[in-house]
PyMOL Python script that loads the backbone (N, CA, C, O; Angstrom):
from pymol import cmd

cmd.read_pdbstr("""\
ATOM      1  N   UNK A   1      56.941  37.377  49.480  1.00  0.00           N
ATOM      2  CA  UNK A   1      56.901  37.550  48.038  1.00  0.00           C
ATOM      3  C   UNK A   1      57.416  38.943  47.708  1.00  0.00           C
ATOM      4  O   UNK A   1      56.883  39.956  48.161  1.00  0.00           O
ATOM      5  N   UNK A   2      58.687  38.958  46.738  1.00  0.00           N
ATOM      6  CA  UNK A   2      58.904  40.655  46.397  1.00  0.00           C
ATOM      7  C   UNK A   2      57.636  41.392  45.669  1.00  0.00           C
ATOM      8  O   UNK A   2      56.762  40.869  44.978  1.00  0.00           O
ATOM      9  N   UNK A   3      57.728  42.166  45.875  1.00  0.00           N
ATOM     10  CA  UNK A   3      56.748  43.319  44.952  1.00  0.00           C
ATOM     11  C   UNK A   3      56.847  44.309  44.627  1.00  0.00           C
ATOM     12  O   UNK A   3      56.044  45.240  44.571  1.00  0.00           O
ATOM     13  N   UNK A   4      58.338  44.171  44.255  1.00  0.00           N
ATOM     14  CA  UNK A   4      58.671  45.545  43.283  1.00  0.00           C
ATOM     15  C   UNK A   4      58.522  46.696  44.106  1.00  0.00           C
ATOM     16  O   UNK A   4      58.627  46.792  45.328  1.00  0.00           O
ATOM     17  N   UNK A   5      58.285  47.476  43.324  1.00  0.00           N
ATOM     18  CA  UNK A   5      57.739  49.273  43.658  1.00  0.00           C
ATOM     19  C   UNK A   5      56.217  49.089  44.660  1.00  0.00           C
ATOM     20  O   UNK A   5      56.040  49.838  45.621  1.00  0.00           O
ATOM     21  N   UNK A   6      55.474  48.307  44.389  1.00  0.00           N
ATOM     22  CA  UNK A   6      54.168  48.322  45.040  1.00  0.00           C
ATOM     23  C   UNK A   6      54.027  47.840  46.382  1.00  0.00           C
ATOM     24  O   UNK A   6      54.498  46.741  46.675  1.00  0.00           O
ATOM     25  N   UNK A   7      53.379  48.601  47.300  1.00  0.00           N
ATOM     26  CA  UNK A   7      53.516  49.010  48.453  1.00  0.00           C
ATOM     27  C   UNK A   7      52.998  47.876  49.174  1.00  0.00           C
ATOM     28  O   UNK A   7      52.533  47.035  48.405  1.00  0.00           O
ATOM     29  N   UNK A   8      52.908  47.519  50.601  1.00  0.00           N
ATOM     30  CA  UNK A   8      52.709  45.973  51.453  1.00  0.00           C
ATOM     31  C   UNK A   8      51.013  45.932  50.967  1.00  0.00           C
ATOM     32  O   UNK A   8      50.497  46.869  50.357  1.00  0.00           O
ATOM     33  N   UNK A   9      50.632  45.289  51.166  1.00  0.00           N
ATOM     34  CA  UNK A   9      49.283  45.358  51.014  1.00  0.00           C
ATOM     35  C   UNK A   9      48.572  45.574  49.583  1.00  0.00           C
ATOM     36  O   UNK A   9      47.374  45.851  49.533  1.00  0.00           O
ATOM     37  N   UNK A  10      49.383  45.434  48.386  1.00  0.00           N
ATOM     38  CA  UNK A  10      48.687  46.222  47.604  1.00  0.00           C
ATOM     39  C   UNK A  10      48.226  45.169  46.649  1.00  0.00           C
ATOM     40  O   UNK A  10      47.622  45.445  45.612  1.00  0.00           O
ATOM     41  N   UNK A  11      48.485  44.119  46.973  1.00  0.00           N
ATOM     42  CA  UNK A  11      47.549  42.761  46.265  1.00  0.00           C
ATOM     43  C   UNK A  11      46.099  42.660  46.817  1.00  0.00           C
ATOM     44  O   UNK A  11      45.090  42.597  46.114  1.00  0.00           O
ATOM     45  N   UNK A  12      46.132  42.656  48.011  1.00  0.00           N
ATOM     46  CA  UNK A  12      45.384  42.678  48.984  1.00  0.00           C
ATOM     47  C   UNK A  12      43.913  44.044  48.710  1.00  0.00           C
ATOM     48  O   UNK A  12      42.686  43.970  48.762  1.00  0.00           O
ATOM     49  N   UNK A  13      44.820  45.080  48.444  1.00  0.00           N
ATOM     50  CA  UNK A  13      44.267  46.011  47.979  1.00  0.00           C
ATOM     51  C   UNK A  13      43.061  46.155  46.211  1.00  0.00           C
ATOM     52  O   UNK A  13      42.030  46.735  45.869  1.00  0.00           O
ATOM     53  N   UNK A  14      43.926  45.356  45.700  1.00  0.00           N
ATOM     54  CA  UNK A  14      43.443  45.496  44.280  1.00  0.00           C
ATOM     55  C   UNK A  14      42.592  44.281  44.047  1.00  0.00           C
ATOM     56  O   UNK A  14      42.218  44.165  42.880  1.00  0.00           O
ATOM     57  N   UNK A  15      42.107  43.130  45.075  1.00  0.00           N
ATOM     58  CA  UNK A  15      41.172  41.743  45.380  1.00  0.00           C
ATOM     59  C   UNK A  15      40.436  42.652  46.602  1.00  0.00           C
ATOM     60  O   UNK A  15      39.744  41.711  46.992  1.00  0.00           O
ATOM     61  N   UNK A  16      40.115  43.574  47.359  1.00  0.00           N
ATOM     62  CA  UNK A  16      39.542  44.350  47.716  1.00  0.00           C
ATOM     63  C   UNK A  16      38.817  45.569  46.725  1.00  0.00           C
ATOM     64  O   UNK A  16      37.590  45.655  46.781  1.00  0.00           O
ATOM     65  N   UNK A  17      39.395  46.287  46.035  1.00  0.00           N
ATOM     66  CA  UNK A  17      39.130  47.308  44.940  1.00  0.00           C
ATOM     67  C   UNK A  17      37.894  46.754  43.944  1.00  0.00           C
ATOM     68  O   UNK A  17      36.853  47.361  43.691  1.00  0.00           O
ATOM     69  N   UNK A  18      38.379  45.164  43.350  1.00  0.00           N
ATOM     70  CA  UNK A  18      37.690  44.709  42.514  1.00  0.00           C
ATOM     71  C   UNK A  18      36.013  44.030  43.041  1.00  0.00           C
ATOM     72  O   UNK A  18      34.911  44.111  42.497  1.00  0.00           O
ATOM     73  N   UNK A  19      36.465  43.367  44.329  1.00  0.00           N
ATOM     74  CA  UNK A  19      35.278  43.034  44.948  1.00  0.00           C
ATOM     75  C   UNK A  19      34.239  44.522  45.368  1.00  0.00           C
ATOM     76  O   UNK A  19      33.031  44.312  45.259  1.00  0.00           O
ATOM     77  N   UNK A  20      34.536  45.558  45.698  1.00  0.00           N
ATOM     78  CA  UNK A  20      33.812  46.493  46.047  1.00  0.00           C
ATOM     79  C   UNK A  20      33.061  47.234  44.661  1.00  0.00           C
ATOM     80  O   UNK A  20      31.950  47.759  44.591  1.00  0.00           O
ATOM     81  N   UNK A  21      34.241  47.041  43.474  1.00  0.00           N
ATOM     82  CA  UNK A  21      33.534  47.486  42.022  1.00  0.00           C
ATOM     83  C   UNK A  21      32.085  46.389  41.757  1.00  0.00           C
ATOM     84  O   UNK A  21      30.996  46.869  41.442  1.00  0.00           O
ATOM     85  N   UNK A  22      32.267  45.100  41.918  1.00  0.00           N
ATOM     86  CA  UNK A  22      31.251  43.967  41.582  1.00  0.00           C
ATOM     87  C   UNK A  22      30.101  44.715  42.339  1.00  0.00           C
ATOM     88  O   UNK A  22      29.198  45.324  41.766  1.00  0.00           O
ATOM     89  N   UNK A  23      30.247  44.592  43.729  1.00  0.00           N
ATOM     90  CA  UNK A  23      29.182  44.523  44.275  1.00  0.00           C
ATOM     91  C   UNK A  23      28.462  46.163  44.236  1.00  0.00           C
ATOM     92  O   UNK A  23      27.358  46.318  44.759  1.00  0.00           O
ATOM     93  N   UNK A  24      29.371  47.657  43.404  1.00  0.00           N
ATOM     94  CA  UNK A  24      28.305  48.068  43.489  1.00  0.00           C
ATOM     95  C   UNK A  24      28.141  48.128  41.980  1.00  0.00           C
ATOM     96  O   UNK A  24      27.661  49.191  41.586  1.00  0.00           O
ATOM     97  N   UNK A  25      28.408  47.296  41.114  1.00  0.00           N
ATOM     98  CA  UNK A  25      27.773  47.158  39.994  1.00  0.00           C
ATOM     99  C   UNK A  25      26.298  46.432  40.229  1.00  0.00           C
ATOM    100  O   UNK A  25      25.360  47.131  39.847  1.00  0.00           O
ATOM    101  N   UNK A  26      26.045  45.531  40.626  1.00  0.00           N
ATOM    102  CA  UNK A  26      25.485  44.514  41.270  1.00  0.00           C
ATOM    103  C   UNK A  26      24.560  45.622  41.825  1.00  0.00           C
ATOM    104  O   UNK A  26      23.753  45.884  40.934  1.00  0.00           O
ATOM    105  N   UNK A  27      24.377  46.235  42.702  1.00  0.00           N
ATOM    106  CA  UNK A  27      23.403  47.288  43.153  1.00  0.00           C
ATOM    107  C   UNK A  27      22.883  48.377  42.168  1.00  0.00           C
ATOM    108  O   UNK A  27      21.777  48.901  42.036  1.00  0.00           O
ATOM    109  N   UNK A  28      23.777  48.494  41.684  1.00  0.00           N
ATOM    110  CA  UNK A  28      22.969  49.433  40.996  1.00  0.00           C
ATOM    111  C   UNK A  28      22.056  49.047  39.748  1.00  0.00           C
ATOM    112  O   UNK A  28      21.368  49.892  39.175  1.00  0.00           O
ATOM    113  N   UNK A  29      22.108  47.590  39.337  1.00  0.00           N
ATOM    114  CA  UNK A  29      21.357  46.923  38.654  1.00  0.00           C
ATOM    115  C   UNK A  29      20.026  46.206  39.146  1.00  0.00           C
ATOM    116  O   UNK A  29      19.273  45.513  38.462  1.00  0.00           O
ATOM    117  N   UNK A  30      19.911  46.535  40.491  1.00  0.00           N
ATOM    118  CA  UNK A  30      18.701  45.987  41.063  1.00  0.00           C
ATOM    119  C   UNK A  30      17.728  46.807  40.871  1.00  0.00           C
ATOM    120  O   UNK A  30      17.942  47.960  41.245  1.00  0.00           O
ATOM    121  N   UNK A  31      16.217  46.469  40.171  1.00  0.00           N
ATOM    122  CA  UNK A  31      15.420  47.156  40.149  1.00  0.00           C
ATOM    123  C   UNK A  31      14.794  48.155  41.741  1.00  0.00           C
ATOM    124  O   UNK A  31      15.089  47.913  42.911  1.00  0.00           O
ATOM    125  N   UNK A  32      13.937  49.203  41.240  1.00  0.00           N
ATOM    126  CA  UNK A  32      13.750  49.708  42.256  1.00  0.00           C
ATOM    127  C   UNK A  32      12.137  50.134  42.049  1.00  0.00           C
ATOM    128  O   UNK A  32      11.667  49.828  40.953  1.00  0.00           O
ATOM    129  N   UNK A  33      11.350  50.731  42.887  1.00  0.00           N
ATOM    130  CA  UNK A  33       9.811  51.431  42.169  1.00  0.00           C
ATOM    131  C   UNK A  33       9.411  50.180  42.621  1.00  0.00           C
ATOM    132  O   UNK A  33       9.951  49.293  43.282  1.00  0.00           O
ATOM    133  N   UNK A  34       7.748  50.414  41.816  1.00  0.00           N
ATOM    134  CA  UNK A  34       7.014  49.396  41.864  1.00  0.00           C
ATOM    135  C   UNK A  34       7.211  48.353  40.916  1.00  0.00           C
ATOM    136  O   UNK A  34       7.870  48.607  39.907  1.00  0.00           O
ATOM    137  N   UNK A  35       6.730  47.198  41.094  1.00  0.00           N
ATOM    138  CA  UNK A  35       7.243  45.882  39.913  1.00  0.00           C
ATOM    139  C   UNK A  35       6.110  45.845  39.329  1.00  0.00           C
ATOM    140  O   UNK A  35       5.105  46.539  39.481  1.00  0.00           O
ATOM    141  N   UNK A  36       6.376  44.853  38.542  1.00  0.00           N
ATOM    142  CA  UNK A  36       5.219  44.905  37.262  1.00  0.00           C
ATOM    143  C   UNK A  36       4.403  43.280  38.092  1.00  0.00           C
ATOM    144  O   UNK A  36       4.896  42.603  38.995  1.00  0.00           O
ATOM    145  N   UNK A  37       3.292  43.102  37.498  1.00  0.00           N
ATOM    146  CA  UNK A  37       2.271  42.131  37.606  1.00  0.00           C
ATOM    147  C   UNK A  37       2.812  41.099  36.646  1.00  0.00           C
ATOM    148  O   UNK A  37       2.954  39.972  37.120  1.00  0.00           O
ATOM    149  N   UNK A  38       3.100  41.261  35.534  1.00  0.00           N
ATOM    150  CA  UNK A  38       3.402  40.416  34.635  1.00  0.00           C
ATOM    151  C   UNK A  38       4.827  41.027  33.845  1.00  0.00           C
ATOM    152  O   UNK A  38       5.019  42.205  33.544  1.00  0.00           O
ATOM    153  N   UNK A  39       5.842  39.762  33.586  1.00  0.00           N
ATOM    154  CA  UNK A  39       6.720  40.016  32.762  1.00  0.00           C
ATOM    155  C   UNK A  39       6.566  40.973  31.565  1.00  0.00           C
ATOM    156  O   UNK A  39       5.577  41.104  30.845  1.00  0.00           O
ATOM    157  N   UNK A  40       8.019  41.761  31.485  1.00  0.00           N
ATOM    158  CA  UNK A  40       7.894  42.480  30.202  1.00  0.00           C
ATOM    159  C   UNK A  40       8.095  42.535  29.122  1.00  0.00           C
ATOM    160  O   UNK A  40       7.812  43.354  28.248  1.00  0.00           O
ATOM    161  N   UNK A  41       8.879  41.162  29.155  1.00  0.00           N
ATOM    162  CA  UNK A  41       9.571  40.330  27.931  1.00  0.00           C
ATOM    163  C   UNK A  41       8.409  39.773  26.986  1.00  0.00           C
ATOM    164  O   UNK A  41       7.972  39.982  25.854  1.00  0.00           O
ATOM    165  N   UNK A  42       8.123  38.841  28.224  1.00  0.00           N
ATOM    166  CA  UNK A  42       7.249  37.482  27.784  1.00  0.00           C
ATOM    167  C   UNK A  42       5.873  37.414  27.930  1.00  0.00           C
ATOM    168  O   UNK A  42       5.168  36.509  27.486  1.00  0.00           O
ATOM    169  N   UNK A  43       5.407  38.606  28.704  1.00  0.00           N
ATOM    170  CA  UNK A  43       3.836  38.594  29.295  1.00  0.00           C
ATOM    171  C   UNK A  43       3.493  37.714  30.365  1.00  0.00           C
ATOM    172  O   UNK A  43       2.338  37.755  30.789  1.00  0.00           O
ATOM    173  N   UNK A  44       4.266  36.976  30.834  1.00  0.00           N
ATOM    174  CA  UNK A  44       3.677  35.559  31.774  1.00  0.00           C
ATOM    175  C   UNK A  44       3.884  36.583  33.323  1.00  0.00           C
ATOM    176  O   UNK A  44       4.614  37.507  33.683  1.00  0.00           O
ATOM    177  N   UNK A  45       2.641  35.677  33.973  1.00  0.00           N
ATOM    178  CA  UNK A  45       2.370  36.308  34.835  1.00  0.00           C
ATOM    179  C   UNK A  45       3.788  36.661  36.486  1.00  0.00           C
ATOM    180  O   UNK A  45       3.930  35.574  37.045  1.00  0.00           O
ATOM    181  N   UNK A  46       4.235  37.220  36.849  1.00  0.00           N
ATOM    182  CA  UNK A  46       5.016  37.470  37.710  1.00  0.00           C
ATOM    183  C   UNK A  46       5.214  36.787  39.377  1.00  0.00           C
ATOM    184  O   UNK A  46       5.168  37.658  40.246  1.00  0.00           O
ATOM    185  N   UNK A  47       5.379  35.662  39.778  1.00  0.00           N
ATOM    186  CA  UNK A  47       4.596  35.003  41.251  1.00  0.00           C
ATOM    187  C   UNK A  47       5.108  36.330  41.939  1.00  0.00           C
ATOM    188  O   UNK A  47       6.050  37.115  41.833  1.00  0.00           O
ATOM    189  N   UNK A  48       3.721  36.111  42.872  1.00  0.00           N
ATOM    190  CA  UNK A  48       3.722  36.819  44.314  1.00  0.00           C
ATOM    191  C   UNK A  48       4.842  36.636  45.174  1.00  0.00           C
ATOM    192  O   UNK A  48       5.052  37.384  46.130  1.00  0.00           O
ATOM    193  N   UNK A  49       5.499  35.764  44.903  1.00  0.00           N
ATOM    194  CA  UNK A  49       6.810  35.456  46.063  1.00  0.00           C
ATOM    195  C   UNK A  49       7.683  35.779  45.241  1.00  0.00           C
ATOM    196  O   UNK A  49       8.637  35.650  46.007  1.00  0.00           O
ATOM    197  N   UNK A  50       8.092  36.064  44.391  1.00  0.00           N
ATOM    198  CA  UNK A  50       9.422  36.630  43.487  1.00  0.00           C
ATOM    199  C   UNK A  50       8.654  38.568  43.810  1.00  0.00           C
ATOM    200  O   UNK A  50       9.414  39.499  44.075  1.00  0.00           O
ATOM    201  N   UNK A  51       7.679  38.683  43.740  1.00  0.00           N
ATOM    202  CA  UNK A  51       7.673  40.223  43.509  1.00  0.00           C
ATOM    203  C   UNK A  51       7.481  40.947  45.262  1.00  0.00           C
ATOM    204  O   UNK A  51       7.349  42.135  45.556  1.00  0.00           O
ATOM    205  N   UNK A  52       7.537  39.502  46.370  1.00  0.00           N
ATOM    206  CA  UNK A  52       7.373  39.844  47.963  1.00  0.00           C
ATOM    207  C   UNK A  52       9.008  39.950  48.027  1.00  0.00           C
ATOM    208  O   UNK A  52       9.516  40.757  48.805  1.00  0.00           O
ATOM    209  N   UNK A  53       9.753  39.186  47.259  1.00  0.00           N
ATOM    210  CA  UNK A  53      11.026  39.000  47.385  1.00  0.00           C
ATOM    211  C   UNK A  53      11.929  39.656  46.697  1.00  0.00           C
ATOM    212  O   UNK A  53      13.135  39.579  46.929  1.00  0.00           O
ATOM    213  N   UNK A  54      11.478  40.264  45.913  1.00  0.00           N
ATOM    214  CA  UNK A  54      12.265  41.234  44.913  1.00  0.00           C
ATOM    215  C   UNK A  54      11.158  42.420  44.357  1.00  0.00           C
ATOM    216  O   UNK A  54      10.512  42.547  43.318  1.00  0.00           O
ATOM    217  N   UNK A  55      11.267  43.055  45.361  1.00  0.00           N
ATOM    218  CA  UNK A  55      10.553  44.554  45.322  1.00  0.00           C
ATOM    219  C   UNK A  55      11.047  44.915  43.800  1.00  0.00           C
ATOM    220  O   UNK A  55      12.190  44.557  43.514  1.00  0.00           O
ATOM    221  N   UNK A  56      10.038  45.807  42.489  1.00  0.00           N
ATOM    222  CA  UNK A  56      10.337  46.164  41.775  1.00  0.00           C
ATOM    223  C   UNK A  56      10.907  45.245  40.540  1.00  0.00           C
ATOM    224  O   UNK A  56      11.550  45.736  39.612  1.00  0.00           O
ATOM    225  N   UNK A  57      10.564  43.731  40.654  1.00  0.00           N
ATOM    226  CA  UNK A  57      10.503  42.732  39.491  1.00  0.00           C
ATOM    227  C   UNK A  57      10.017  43.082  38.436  1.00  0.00           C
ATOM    228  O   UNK A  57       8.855  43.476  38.529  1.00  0.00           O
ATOM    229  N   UNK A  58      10.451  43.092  37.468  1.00  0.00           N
ATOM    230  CA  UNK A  58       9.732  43.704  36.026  1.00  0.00           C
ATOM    231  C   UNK A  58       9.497  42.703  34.824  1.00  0.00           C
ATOM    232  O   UNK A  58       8.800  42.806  33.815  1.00  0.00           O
ATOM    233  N   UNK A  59      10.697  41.246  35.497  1.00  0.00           N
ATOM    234  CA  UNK A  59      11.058  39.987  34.599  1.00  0.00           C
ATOM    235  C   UNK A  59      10.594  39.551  35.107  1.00  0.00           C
ATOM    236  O   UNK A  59      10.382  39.928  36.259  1.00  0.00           O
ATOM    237  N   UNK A  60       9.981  38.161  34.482  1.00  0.00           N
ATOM    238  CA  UNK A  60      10.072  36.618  35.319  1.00  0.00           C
ATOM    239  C   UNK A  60      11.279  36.299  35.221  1.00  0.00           C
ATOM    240  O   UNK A  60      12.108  36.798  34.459  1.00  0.00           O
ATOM    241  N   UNK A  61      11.481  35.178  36.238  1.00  0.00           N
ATOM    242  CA  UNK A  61      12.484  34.210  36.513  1.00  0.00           C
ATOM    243  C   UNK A  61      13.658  34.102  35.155  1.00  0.00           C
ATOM    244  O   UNK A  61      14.775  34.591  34.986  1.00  0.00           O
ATOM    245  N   UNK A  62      12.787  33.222  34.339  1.00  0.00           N
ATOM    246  CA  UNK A  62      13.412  32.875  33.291  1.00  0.00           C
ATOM    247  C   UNK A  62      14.075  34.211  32.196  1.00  0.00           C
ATOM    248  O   UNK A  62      15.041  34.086  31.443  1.00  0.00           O
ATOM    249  N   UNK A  63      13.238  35.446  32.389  1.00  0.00           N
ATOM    250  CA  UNK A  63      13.566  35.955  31.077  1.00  0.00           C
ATOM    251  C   UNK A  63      14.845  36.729  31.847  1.00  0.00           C
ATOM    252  O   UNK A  63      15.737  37.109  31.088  1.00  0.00           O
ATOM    253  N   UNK A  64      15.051  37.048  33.535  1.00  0.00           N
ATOM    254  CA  UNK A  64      16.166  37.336  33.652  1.00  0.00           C
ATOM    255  C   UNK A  64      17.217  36.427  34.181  1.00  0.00           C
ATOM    256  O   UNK A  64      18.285  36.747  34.703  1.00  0.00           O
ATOM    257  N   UNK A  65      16.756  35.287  33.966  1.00  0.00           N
ATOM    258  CA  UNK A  65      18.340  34.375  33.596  1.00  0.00           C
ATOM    259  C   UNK A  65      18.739  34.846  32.577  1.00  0.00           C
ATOM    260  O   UNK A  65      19.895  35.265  32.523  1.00  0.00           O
ATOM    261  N   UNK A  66      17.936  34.906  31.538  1.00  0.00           N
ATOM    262  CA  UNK A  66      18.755  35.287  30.205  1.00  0.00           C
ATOM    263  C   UNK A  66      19.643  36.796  30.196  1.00  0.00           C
ATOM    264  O   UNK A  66      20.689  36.928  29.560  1.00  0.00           O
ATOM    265  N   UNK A  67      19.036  37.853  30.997  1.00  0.00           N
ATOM    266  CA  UNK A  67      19.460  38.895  31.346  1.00  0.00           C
ATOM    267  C   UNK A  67      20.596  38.639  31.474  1.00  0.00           C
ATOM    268  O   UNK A  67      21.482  38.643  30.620  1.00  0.00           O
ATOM    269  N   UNK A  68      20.670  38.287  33.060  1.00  0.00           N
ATOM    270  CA  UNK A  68      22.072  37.518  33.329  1.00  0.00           C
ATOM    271  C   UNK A  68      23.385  37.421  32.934  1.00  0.00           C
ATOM    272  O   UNK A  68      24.458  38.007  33.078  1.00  0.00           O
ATOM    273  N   UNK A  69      22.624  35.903  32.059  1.00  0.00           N
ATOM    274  CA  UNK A  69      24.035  35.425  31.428  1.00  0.00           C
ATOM    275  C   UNK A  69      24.133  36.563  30.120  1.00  0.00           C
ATOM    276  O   UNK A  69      24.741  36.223  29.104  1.00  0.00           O
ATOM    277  N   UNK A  70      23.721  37.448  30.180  1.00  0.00           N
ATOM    278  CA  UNK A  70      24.278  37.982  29.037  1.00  0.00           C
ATOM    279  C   UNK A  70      25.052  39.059  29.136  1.00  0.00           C
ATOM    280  O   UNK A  70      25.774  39.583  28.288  1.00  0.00           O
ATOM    281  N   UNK A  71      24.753  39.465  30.703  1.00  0.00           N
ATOM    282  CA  UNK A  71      25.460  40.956  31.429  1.00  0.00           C
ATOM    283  C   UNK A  71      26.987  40.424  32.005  1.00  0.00           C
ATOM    284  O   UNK A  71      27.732  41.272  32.497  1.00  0.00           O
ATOM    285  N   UNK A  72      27.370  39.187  31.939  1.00  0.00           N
ATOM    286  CA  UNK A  72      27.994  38.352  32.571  1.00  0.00           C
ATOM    287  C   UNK A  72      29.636  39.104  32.480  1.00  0.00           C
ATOM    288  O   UNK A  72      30.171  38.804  31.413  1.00  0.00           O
ATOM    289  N   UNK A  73      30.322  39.807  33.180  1.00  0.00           N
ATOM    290  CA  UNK A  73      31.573  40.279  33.055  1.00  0.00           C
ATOM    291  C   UNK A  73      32.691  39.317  33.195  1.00  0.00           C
ATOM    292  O   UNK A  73      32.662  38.176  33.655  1.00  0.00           O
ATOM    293  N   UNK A  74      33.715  40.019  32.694  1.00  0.00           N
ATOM    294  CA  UNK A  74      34.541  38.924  32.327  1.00  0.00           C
ATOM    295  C   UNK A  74      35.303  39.189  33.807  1.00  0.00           C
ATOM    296  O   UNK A  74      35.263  40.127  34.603  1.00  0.00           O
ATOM    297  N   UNK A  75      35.994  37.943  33.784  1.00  0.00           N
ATOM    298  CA  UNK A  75      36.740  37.864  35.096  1.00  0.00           C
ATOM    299  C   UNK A  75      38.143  38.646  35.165  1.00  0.00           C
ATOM    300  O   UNK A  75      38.838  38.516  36.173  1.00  0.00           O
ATOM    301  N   UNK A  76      38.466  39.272  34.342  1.00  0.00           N
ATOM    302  CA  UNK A  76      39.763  40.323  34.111  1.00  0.00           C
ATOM    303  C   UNK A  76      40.081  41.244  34.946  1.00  0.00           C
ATOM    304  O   UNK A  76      39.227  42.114  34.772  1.00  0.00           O
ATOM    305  N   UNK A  77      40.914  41.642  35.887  1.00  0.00           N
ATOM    306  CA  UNK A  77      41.005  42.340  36.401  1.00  0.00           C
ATOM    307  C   UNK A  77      41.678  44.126  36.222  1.00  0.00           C
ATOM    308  O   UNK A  77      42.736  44.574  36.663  1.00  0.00           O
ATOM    309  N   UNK A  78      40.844  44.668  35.598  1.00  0.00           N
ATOM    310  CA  UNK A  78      41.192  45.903  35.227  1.00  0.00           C
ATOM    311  C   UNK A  78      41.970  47.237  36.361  1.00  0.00           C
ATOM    312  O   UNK A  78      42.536  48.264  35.987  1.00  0.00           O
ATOM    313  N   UNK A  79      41.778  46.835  37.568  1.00  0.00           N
ATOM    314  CA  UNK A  79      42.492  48.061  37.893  1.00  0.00           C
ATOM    315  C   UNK A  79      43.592  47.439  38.578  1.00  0.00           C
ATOM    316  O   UNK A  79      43.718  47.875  39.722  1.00  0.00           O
ATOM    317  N   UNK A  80      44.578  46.406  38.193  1.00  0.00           N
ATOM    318  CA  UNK A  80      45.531  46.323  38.187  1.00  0.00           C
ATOM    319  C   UNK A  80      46.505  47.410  37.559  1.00  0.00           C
ATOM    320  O   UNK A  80      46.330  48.177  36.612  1.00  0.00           O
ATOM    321  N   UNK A  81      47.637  47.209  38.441  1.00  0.00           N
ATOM    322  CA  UNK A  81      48.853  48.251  37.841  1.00  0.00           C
ATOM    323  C   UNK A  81      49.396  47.506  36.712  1.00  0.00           C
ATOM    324  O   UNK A  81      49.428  46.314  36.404  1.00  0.00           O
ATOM    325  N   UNK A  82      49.964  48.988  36.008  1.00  0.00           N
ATOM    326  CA  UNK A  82      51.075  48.349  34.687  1.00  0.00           C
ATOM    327  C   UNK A  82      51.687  47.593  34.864  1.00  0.00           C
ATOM    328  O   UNK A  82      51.630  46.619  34.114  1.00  0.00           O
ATOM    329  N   UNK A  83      52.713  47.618  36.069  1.00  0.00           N
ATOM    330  CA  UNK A  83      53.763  46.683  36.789  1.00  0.00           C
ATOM    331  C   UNK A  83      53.254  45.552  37.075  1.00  0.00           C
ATOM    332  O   UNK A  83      54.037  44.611  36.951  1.00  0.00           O
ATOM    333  N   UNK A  84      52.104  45.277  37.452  1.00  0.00           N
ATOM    334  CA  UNK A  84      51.563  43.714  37.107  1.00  0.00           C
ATOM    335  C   UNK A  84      51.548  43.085  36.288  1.00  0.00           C
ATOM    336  O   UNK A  84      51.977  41.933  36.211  1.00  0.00           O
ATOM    337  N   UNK A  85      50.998  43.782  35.428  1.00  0.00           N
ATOM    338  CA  UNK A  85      50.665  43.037  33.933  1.00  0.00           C
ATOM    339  C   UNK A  85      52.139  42.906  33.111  1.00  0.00           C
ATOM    340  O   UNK A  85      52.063  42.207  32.100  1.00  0.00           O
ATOM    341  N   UNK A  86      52.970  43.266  33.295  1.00  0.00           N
ATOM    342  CA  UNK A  86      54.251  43.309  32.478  1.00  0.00           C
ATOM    343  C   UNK A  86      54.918  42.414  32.799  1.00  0.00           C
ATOM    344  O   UNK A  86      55.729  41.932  32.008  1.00  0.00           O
ATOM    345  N   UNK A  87      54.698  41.754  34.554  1.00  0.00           N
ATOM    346  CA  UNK A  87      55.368  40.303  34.968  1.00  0.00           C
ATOM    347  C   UNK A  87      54.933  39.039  33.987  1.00  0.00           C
ATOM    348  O   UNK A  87      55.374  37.910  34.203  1.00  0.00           O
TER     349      UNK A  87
END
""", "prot")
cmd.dss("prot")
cmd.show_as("cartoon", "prot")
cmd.util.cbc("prot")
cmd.orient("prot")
């Protein structure tokens, strides 16, 4: 495949770049500390196996699905080059 000005590898590079941005977005959104006993949304109580399994739970289940889908990034790939986007 030609690729212009951009160097061997550099597709490769920028589906590498983007996966390493996700995942430390993704970390740095994981709670940390102690978790709460009960949700902070909703008040309902927190299970013992979500808070053995997720050190520092502050939601129930449900109220961070809603979290979630609402943090939900778009699939766009931003640190593409100019020269990409202009093809």
């Amino acid at each position: 495949m030609a690729s212009g000005w951009a160097p061997d590898g550099a597709v490769q590079d920028q589906i590498d770049g983007s996966i390493s941005d996700a995942v430390r977005l993704a970390r740095s959104r994981l709670p940390s500390g102690p978790g709460e006993i009960h949700c902070r949304e909703c008040g309902d109580e927190i299970p013992e196996a979500r808070r053995l399994a997720m050190p520092g739970a502050r939601l129930c289940v449900a109220c961070q699905s809603g979290h979630d889908r609402s943090a939900a990034q778009s699939g766009y790939n931003r640190r593409g080059s100019k020269d990409s986007q202009l093809k």
